[in-house]
C-alpha atoms as a printed R data frame, in Angstrom:
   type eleno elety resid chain resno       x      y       z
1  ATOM     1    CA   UNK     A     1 -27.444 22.131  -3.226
2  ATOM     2    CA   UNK     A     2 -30.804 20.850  -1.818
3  ATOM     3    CA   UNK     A     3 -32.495 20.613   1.187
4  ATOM     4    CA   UNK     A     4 -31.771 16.625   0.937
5  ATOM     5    CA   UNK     A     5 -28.092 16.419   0.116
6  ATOM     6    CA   UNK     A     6 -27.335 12.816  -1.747
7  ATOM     7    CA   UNK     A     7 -23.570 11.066  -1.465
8  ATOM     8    CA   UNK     A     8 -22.248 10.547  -4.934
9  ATOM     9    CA   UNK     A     9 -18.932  9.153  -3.820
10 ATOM    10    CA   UNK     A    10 -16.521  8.578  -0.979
11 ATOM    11    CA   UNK     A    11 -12.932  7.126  -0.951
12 ATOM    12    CA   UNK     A    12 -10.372  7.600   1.689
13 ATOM    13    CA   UNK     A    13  -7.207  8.579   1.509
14 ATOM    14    CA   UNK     A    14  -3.737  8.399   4.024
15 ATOM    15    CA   UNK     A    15  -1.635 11.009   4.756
16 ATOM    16    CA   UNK     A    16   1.069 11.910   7.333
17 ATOM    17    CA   UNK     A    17   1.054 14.755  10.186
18 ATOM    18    CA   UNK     A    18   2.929 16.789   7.861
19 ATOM    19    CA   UNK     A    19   0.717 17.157   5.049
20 ATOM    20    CA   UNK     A    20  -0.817 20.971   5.169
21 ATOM    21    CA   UNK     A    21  -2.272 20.962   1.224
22 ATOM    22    CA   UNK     A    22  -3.400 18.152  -1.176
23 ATOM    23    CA   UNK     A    23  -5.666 17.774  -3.623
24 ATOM    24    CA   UNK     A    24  -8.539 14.986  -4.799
25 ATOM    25    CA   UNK     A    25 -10.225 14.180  -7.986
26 ATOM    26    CA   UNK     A    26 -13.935 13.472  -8.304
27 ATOM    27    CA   UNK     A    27 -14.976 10.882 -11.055
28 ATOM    28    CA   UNK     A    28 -17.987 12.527 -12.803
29 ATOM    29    CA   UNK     A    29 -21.231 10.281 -12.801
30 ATOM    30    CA   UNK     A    30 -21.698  8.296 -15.900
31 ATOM    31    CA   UNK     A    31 -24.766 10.407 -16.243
32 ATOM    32    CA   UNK     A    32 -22.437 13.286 -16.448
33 ATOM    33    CA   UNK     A    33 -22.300 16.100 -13.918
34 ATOM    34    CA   UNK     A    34 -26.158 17.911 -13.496
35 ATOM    35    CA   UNK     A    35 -25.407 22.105 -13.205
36 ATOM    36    CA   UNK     A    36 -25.652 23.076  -9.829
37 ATOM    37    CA   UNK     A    37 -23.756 23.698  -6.878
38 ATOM    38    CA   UNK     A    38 -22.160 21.044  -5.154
39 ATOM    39    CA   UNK     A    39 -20.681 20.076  -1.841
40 ATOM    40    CA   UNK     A    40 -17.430 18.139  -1.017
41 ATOM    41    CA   UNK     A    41 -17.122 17.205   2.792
42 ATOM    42    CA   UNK     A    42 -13.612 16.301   4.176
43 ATOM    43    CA   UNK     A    43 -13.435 14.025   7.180
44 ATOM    44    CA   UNK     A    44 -10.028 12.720   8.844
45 ATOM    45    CA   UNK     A    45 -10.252  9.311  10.295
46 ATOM    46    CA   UNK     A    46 -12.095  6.071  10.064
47 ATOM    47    CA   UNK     A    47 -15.173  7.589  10.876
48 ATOM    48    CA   UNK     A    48 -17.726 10.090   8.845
49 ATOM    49    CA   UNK     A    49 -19.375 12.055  11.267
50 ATOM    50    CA   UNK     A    50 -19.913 15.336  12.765
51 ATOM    51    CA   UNK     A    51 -16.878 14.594  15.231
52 ATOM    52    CA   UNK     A    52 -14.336 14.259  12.452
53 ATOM    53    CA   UNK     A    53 -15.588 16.569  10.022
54 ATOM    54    CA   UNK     A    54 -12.443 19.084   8.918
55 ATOM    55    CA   UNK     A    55 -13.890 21.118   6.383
56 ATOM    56    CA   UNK     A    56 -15.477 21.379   3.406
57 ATOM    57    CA   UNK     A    57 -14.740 22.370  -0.500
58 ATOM    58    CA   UNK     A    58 -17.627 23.960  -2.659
59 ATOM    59    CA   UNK     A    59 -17.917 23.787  -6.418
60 ATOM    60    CA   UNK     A    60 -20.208 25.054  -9.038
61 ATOM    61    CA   UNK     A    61 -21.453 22.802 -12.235
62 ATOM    62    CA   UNK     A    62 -22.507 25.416 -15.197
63 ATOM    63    CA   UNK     A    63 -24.501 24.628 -18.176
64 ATOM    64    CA   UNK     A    64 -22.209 24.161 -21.191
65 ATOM    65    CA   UNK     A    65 -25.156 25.771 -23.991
66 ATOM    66    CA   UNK     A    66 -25.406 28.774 -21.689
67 ATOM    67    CA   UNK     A    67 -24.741 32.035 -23.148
């Protein structure tokens, strides 16, 4: 992550009251995912913003030629 986070992509998504688990899918840039660490931030409602933030989900790009 950097100092100057960058959206990649955002889709929404409906659920009912009932829903407790899920699960999304994140469509790698055509460039092809850049090792790092990387950020996912969940929101519920129409609106993005600090008000309907719900959490967040954290994932980690490695280097394929690493050894």
């Amino acid at each position: 992550m950097t100092e100057d986070p960058q959206t990649m992509v955002q889709d929404r998504v409906m659920t009912t009251t009932n829903d407790r688990s899920g699960y999304f899918l994140l469509t790698p840039p055509k460039s092809g995912w850049s090792p790092g660490i990387y950020r996912c931030g969940l929101f519920a409602g129409e609106q993005t913003s600090a008000y309907s933030y719900v959490d967040e989900v954290r994932f980690r790009v490695m280097d394929s030629n690493r050894d």
